[in-house]
N, C-alpha and C positions, 0 to 999 in steps of 0.2 A: 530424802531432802534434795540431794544431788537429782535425781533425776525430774523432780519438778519442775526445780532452776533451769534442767534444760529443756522442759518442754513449755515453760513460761517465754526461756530465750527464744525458741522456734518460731512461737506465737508471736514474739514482737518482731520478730526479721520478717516473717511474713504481711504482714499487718505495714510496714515501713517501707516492703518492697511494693506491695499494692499502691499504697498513696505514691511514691516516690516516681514508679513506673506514670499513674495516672495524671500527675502532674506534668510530667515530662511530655505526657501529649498532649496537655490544655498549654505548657509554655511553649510548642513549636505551633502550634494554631491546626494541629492535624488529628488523626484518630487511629485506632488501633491496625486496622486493616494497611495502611500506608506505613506505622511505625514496624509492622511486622517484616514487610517489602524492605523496610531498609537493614532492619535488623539479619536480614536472611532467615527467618525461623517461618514454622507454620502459623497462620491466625490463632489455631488451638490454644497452644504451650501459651500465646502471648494474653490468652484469655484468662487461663487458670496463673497465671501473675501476677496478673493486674485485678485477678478476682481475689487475692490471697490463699491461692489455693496450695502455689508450685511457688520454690525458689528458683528463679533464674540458674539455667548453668553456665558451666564455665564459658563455654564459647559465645552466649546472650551476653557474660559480663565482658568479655573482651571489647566485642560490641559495642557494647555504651563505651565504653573510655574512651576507644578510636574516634568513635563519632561525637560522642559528646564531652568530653575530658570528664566521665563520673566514674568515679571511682567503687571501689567493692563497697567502702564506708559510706559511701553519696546515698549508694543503693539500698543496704541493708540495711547500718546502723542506726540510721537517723532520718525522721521526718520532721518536715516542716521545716527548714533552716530559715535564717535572716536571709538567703539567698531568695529563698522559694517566696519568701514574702513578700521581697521588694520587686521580684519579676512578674509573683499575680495581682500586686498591685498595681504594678506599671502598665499592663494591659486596662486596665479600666483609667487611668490617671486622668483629669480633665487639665493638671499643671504640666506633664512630660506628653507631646506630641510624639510617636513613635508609630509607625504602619507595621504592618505583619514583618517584612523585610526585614525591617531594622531590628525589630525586637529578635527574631530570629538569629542575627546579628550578633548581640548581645550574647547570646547562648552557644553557637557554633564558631570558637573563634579558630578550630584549626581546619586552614585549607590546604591540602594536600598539595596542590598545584602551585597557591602561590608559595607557599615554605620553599618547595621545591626551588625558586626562583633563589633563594638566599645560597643554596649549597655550595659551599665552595672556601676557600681561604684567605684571611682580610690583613691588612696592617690595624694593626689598633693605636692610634693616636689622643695622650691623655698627659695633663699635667701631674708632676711632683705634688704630695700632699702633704708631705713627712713634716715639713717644718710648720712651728706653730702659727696660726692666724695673726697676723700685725708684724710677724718677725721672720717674713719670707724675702731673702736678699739675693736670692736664685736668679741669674740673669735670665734674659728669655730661652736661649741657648741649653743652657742649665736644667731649667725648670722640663723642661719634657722627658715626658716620658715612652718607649715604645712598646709593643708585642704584636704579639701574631693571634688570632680566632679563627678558629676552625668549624664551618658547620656540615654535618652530617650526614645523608640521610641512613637512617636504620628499619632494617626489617621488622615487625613484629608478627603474633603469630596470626593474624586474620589476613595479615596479606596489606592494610592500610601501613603507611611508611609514618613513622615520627622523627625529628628531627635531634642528633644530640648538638651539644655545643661543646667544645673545649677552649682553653684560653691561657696563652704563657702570656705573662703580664708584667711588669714592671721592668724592663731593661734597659739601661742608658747606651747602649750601642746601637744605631741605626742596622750597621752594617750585618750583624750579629741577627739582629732579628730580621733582615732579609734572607740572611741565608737558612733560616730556618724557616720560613716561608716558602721558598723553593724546593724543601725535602719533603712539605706536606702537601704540597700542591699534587701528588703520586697518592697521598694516604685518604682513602675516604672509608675509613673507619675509625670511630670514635673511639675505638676500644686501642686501636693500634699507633693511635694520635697522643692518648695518655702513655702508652708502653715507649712511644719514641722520645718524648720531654723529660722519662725518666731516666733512659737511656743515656742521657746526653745530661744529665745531672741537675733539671730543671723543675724537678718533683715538688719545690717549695714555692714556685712559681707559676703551678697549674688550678685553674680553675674547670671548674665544669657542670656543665646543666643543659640546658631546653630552650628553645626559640616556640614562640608563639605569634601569631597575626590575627589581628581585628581588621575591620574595614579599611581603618585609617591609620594603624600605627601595626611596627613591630614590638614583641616585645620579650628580651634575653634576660633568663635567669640564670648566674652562675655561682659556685657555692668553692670557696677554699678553704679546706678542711673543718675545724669547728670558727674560725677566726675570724671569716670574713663573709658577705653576700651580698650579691652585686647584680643590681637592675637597672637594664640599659631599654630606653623606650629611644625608639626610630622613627621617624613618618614613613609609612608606607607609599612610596611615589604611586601616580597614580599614570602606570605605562603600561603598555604591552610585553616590552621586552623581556627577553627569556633569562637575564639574567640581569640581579641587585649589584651594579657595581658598587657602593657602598653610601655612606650619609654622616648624619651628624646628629646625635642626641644629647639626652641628661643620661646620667649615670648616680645612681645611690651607690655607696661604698664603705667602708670602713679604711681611713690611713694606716700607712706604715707608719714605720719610724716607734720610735719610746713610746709615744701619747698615741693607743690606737682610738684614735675619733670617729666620729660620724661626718662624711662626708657628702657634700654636692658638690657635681661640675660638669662640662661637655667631655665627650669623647667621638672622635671623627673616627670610621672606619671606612677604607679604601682596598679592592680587591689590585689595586696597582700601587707600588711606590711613589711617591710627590716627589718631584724631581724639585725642590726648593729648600730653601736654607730653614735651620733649626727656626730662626727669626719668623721667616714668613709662614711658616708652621704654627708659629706660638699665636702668630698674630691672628689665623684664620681658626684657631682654637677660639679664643676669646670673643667671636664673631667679629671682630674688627672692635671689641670696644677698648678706650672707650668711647663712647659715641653721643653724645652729650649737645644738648643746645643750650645756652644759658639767655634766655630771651629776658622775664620778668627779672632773673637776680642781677645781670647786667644793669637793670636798671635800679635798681636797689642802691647797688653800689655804687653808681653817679650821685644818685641822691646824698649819698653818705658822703661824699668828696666835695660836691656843692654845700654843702652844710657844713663842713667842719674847713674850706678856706674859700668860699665868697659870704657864707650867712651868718658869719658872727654876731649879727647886731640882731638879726630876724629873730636867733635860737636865745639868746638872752647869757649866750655864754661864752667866753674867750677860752679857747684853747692852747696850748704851747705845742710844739713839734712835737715832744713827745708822749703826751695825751694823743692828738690827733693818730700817731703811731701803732698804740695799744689798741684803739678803738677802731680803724680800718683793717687792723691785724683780727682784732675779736667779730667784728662782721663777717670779715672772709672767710674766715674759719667756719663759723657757723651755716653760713650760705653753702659751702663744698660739704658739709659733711651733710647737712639736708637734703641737698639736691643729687650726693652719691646714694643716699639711702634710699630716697625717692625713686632715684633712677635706675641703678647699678646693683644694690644691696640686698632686693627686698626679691629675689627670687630667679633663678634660671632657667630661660626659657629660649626654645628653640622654634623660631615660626618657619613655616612654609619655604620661605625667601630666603631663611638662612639655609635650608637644606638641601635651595636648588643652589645658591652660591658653591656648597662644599660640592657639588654634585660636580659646577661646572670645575673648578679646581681638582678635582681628580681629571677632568676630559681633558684638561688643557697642561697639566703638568703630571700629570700621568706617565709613569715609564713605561711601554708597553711590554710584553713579554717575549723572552728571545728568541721566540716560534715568531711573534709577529711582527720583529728588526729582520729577519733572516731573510 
């Protein structure tokens, strides 16, 4: 019985590596002879693969992950996923416009090169979440919060680099989390990054994971123990430069405090200090908001004024002061909480022009480093 089971199991990992492998070269628009060149293997081996003959070995699976993020399970366990569908779909799509490039895109989203741009040590700039929603009295001052991120890069065994993340998070001292930023600015290993936050008593304060890049965006996984997980998406600038001095995204998160919640909000990272007040910090968090035009409600509310003390006779009704009172109180109220919901409420989002603002706010109030005051 046992040994069926396993020659049943053999039969389907092979049968899963064929489709999985053959898909793999109908999704990059290329064929076997070209996927073997990158693979580094001979045409043979990649025949008897993809024919069901041969399970990949160890050094083919390294392979695919480096180059393609697929994992041992992508390859053996499973065919046809919702992945595999929506990407052979999308090639024929007459509603999604996409050329070889782009679909490629979609599939190769780690580049070596540019990752490599990211490596280095950041300030991480993020508001207080602890307190409940409607009952946060936290001055601007108050309300921030700092740390320090760390990325990477690490060897693997094919020789292609991946990148780790680390991240002490949450600290109300500026001063505190600079000088912790200057003992890793020495440390570029990730392994020695977690060894030194524990060192230093900060173990419940570390996060850690993976940096990834698409075309147009970065994007940070990080994980605190079973508690917490945190996705920070970036735009990827679209420069030359050999290095990411930092930006401004969203972040998914789980709050501190009693009530752990589900959180949204921005998070600024900066490989320099902001040489500006807690205030002007909070402010360039919030993108400058709020930011608000009241064009149509402004005019609402004349309306409402004109009507309750020049149009008594028009509206067929007299008013006292305090009717009139209640009823401009109950308008305004209503107009502000519409037009924040409208405006402010209904999702966080970071465009283009916010991320060169924070860009330029690091150029310009940027501390630079004591190698480059000297």
């Amino acid at each position: 019985m046992q040994e069926r089971n396993r020659q049943e199991t053999e039969k389907a990992i092979l049968e899963n590596t064929a489709f999985n492998l053959n898909s793999l070269i109908e999704r990059l628009g290329t064929d076997r002879v070209r996927l073997a060149e990158r693979l580094h293997i001979d045409l043979e081996e990649l025949n008897e693969c993809c024919d069901g003959k041969k399970i990949p070995d160890y050094y083919t699976l390294l392979r695919l992950k480096d180059l393609f993020g697929l994992s041992v399970d992508d390859i053996l366990m499973r065919k046809e996923t919702p992945e595999d569908v929506y990407l052979k779909e999308l090639r024929v799509s007459e509603d999604i416009s996409t050329g070889d490039d782009d679909f490629r895109s979609l599939f190769e989203l780690n580049d070596p090169v540019e990752l490599k741009r990211l490596a280095g040590t950041y300030f991480a700039y993020y508001l207080d979440t602890e307190n409940y929603k409607g009952k946060d009295n936290n001055s601007a001052d108050t309300s921030m919060n700092y740390g320090v991120l760390k990325i990477c890069e690490a060897e693997t065994a094919t020789g292609i680099p991946t990148y780790d993340c680390i991240a002490m998070l949450g600290k109300k001292d500026r001063d505190v989390v600079a000088g912790l930023k200057k003992d890793l600015e020495d440390i570029n290993d990730g392994r020695e990054v977690v060894r030194y936050f524990f060192k230093k008593g900060l173990g419940k304060y570390v996060y850690y994971g993976n940096v990834l890049a698409s075309k147009d965006h970065y994007y940070i996984t990080l994980i605190h123990e079973s508690e917490d997980r945190i996705s920070v998406i970036l735009h990827r600038p679209n420069t030359r430069k050999n290095e990411y001095i930092g930006g401004i995204g969203t972040t998914n998160s789980v709050s501190r405090g009693r009530q752990h919640m589900p959180t949204v909000q921005f998070i600024g990272l900066s490989r320099l200090a902001l040489n500006l007040s807690e205030e002007d910090i909070h402010k360039a968090m919030l993108l400058s908001y709020p930011n608000y035009h009241a064009g149509l409600e402004s005019d609402e509310l004349i309306r409402t004024f004109k009507n309750l003390y020049m149009n008594d006779e028009n509206t067929g009704f007299s008013f006292n002061d305090t009717q009139r009172q209640l009823l401009i109180q109950s308008n305004l109220e209503r107009i502000i909480k519409e037009s924040l919901t409208r405006n402010l409420l209904r999702y966080a989002k970071v465009s283009e022009i916010d991320d060169d603002e924070w860009y330029h706010t690091i150029k310009y109030y940027g501390i630079k480093k004591d190698k480059d005051n000297s």
